[in-house]
N, C-alpha and C positions, 0 to 999 in steps of 0.2 A: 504494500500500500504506500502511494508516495508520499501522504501526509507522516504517513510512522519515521518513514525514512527521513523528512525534513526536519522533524522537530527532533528527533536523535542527531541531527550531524550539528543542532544548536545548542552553542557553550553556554556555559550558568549565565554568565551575562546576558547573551541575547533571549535565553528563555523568560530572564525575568523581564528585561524589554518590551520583548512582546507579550506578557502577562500586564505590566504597563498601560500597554498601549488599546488593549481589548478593555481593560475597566477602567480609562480614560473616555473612550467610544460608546460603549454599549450604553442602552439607554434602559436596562432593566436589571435588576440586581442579582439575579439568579438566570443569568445571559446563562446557554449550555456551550457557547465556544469555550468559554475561559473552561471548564467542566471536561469537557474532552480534550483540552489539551493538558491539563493536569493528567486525566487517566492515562494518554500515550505517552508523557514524559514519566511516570511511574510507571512504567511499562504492565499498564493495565489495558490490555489490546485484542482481549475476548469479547465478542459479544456486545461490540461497542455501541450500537444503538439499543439494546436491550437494556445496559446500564443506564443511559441519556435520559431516553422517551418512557422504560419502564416496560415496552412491548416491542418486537420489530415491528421497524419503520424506515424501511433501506431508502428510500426516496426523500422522506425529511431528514435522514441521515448523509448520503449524498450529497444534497445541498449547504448543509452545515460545514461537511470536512471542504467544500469548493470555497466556502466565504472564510472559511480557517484560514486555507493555504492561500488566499490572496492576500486577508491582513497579514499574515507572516512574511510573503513577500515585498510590502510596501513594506514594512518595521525594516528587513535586512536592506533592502535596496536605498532606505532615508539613512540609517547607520555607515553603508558604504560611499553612501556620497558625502556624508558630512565629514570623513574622518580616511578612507581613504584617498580620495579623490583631491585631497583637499589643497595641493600643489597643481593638481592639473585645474582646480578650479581657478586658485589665486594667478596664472600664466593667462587663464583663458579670458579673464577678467582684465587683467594687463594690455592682452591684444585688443580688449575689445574696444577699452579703450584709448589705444593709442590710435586708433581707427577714428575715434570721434574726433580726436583733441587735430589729428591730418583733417577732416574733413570741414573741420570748425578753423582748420589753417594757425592752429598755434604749435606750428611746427617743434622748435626747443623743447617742449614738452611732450609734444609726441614721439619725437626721437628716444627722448631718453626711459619714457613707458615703455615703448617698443624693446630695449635694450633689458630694461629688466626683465621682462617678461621670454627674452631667448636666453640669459643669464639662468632665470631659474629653468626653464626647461632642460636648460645641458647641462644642469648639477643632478637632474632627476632622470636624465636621458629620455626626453618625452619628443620624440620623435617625428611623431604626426602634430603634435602644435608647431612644434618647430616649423613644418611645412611653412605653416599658417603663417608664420614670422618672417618667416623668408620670403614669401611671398607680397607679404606686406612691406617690406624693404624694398625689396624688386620695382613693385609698382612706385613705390616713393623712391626712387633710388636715388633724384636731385638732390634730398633733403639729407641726405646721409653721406656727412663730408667725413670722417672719421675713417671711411675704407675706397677702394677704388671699385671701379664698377665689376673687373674682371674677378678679384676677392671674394666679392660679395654671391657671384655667379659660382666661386670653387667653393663657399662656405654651404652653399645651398644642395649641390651639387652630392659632396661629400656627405649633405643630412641624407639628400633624398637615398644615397645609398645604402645607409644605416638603416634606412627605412625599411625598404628592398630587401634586407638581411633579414630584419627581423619577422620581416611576412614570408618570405622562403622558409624560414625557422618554423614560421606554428604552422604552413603548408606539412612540412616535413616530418612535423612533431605531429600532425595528424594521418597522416597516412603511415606512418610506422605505429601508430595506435593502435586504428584501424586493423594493419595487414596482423599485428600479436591477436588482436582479439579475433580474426576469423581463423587462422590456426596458431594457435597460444603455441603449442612445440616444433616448428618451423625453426628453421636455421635465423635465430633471429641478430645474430650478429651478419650474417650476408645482408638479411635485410634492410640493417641499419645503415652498412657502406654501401650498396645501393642506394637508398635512398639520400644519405648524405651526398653520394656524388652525383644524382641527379641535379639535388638544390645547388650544389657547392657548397655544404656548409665546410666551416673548420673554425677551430678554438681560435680566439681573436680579442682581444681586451678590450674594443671596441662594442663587443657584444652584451648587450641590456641584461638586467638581472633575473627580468625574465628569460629571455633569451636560454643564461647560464643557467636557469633552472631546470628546462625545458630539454634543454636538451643532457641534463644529469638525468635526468627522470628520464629520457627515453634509452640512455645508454643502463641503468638500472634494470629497469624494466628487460631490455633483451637478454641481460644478465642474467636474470632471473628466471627466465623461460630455458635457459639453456644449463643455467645451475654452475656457470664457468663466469667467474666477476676478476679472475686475473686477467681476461682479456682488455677488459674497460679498465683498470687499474690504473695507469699511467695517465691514461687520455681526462676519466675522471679527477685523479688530484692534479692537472692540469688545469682544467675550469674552477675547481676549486681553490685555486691559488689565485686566480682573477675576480671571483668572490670576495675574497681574503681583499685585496688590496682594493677593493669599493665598499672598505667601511663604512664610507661617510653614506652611506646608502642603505644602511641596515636595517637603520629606523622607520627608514619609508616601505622599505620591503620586507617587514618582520615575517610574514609568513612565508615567503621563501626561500629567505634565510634558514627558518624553524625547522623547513622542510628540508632544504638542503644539508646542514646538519645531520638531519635523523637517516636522508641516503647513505653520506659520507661515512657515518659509522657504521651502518650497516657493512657496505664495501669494506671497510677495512675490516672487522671482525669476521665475511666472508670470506677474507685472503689472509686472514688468522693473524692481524695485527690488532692484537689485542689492546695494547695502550692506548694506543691512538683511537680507536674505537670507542674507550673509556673516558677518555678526556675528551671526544666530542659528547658523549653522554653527559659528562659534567657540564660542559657548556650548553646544551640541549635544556637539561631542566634548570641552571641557573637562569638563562635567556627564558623559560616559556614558565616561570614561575608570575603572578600576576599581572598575566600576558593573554590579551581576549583571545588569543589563540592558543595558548596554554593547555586546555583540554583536548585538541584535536592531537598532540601529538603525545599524551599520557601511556596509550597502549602501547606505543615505540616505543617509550623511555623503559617502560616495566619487560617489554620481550628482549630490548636489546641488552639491557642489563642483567637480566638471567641468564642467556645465551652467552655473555663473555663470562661470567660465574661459572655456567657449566664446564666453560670448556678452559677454565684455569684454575681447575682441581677447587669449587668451590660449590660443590652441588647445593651441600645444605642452604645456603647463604640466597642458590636460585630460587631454591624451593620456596623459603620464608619467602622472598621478592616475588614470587607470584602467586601464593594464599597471603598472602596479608595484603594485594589489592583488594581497591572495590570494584574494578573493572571484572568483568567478566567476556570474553569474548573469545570464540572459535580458538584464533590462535594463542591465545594463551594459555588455556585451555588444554589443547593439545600439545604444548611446549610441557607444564606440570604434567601432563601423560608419559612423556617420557624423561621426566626426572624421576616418577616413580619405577618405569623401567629400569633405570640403571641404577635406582636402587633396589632392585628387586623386588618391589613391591609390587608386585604385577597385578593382585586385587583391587587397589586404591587405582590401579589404574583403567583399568576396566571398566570401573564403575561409573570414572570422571567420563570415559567416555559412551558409555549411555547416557549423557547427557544429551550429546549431539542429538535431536528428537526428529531435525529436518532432514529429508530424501538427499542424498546426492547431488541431485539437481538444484535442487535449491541453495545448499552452499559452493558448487560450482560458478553460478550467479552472486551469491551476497561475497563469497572470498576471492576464491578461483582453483581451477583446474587440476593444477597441480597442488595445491593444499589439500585434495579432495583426495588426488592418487596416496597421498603421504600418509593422510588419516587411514586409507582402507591401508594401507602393506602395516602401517605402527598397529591398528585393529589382529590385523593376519597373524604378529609378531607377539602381540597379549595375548590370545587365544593359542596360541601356540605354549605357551608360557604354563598357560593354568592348563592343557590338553584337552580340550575343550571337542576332543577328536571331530565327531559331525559338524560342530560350528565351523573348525578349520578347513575342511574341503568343503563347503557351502560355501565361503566365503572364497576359497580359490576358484570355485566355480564363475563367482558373482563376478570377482573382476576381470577374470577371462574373458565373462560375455559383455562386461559392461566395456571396458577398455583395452581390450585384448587390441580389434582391428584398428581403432582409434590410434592405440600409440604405436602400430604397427604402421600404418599411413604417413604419422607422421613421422615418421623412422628414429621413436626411442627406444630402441630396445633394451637398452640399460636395465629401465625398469622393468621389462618383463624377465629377464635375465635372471634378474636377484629377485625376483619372486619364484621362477621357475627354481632357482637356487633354494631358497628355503624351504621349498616343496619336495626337494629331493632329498634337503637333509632330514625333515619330518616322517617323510616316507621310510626313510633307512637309518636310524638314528644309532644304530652299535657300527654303520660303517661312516661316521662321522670323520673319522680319524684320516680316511684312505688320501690319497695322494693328488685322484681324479677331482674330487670335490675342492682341495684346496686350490686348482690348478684351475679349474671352472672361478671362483672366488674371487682369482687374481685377475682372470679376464675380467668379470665382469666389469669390475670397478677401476681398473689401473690400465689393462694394455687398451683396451677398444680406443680412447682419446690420445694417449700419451699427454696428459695434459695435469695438471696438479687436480688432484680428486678435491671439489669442494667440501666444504666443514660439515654441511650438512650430511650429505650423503655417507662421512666418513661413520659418522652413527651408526648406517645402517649397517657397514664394510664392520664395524667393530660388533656390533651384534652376533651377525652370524661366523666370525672370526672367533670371541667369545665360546661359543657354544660348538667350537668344531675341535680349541683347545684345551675348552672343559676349562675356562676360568674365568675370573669379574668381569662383567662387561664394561666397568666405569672404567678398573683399572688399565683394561686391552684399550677402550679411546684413550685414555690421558696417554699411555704408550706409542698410539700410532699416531698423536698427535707429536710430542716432541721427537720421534724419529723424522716426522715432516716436515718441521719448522721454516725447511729450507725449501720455496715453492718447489723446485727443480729436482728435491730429492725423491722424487715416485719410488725408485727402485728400491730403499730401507724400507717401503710398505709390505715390499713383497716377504713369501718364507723362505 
């Protein structure tokens, strides 16, 4: 429902905003908006017109959540214009009027409006006013004794190119979206340098913060599809180094900053640089501590900080960091699933995930794709655990038929590999030990890429490695993690 969806992506601030702004408006006291937007922000979301009216009434119900979600959208769109916008407004305000003060012929003073108003725009790199400025220069060009005329044409020249960049960028930045969301497991870094070299993009300190964000997020993102983030490594703390030196711009773009941050560390903690991952964590929640955007990136701060716990020998310390949120969500979720895995606790973990109550499909849609593959094999891996015999082959059945051709299509066989893998050691579990199995193992996970096995996946490489040596699973990862420490050393993985 989109209205659940709206009022969940809204921070405590803006909820009480638009709580605000509905018993400012309403002309009766016991208005039913303010009523059902309190029950969907308590995540009371059964049966929502029976709660309201007392009976179904989908038709008066309907109508209510359509006047909900327009007053929520005038509240967010009055909030963004007043407070972000509010350089592009004071520039636009500038132009507008150094346009009257030309056309009223008090030239000295429209000069010098004019000037402010391209000064703040290329402190803010606002691009498309700029236009507007240069333009208005151009036409007044007599009155502008300060530059020559040919200056004034390379000044423009070099915006409108900026310009040009950064609309090739969100061209770029949308059809590499696009091509991940219709096959999410696609060679998605071909993709990416196609696409780049379609637009021409390339890292350039010229480029907006958008721009730099935009395109973090889309080298991520391919990253992530493919489960390989040393390949963007370099090119990533590349941009982020041009971030870094547009401090003075941080303020204006707190949330992409916020966001970029919460990439960066991700990336580094999947190429197992763990410090630096940590210390952008620290700057993460110093920076989004009493910060309207603050709450959009809490779930990051809590998974990525359990994730560099787990994986520097500090399970317990993960564990507390994700039962002692209040958040609750998918991937967290399923991160505490497998902290109680590697502690053995394979009960507590089981349980956590009968939680999950929605179909497949549906968290394909609300997470994605591959969080969905990761749940069913860590599911295969619990069941496995407690022997749960008939659930086990039910459930290698299900994903056979659910994602067998799918990842066969899109050519990951990786992960059918090491499912097919654990199915063999289940099948035959006194010839665990044999030579065949460990030699299938090796492939699946190290020869096929020749490429540094990500963090993630080493979990899974340490599970069934665990149970083939017949010893701790925590201890065999913390093992084939410092054997690996060095991206280039795959071959200490092997036996």
């Amino acid at each position: 429902m989109l209205l659940i969806n709206l009022i969940e992506s809204l921070s405590a601030e803006e909820q009480q905003k638009v709580l605000k702004f509905l018993k400012d408006n309403n002309q009766r006291g016991d208005a039913k908006n303010i009523l059902l937007f309190n029950y969907i922000r308590k995540g009371k979301t059964d049966r929502l017109d029976e709660r309201i009216y007392g009976k179904p009434s989908k038709n008066a119900f309907y109508a209510l959540c359509n006047r909900l979600q327009e007053n929520i959208v005038e509240v967010v769109a009055a909030q963004s214009f007043s407070g972000e916008t509010s350089e592009e407004i004071t520039c636009l305000k500038l132009l507008l009027a150094s346009r009257i003060f030309f056309e009223k012929q008090v030239f000295p003073l429209a000069v010098k409006t004019l000037q402010r108003s391209e000064d703040l725009a290329k402190e803010f790199e606002l691009y498309s006013i700029l236009n507007e400025v240069y333009h208005t220069k151009i036409q007044y060009a007599k009155h502008q004794k300060s530059k020559s005329l040919s200056d004034l044409f390379n000044e423009a020249n070099k915006n409108l190119a900026s310009f040009n960049n950064e609309f090739q960028l969100n061209m770029a930045y949308a059809e590499i979206e696009t091509g991940l969301k219709k096959n999410p497991l696609q060679n998605s870094k071909k993709l990416v340098e196609n696409v780049f070299s379609k637009f021409h993009i390339k890292a350039e300190e010229t480029l907006t913060y958008k721009s730099l964000f935009q395109l973090l997020s889309i080298l991520s993102a391919a990253a992530k599809q493919q489960s390989d983030y040393f390949d963007i490594l370099e090119y990533s703390t590349t941009l982020f180094s041009i971030v870094k030196k547009k401090s003075h711009l941080i303020e204006k773009h707190e949330y992409y900053y916020l966001h970029m941050l919460s990439l960066m560390a991700n990336i580094y903690f999947r190429t197992k640089n763990f410090k630096k991952s940590l210390l952008l964590i620290a700057e993460l929640k110093e920076k989004s501590q009493d910060n309207k955007f603050g709450d959009i990136f809490q779930e990051d701060l809590i998974l990525l900080k359990a994730l560099d716990l787990i994986y520097t020998n500090q399970l317990e310390n993960a564990i507390i960091t994700l039962e002692d949120s209040n958040l609750k969500s998918p991937n967290l979720n399923l991160t505490l699933a497998v902290c109680f895995i590697l502690q053995q606790k394979h009960q507590k973990a089981y349980h956590l995930l009968k939680e999950f109550q929605h179909s497949d499909h549906w968290y394909e849609k609300k997470v994605d794709l591959l969080w969905v593959i990761k749940k069913n094999v860590i599911q295969i891996i619990i069941l496995i655990e407690l022997d749960k015999v008939d659930l086990v082959y039910q459930h290698f059945h299900s994903f056979y038929k659910r994602f067998g051709n799918r990842l066969k299509t899109l050519g990951e066989d990786r992960i059918l590999q090491f499912t097919q893998l654990i199915k063999a050691y289940y099948d035959n579990p006194e010839q665990d030990r044999s030579s065949k199995l460990k030699r299938q193992l090796e492939n699946s996970f190290l020869d096929a890429s020749k490429k540094p096995a990500d963090i993630l996946m080493l979990g899974f490489y340490a599970w069934i490695k665990s149970k083939i040596e017949k010893e701790d699973v925590y201890g065999v990862l913390l093992n084939i993690l410092d054997s690996s420490s060095h991206p280039n050393q795959i071959d200490k993985l092997k036996y």
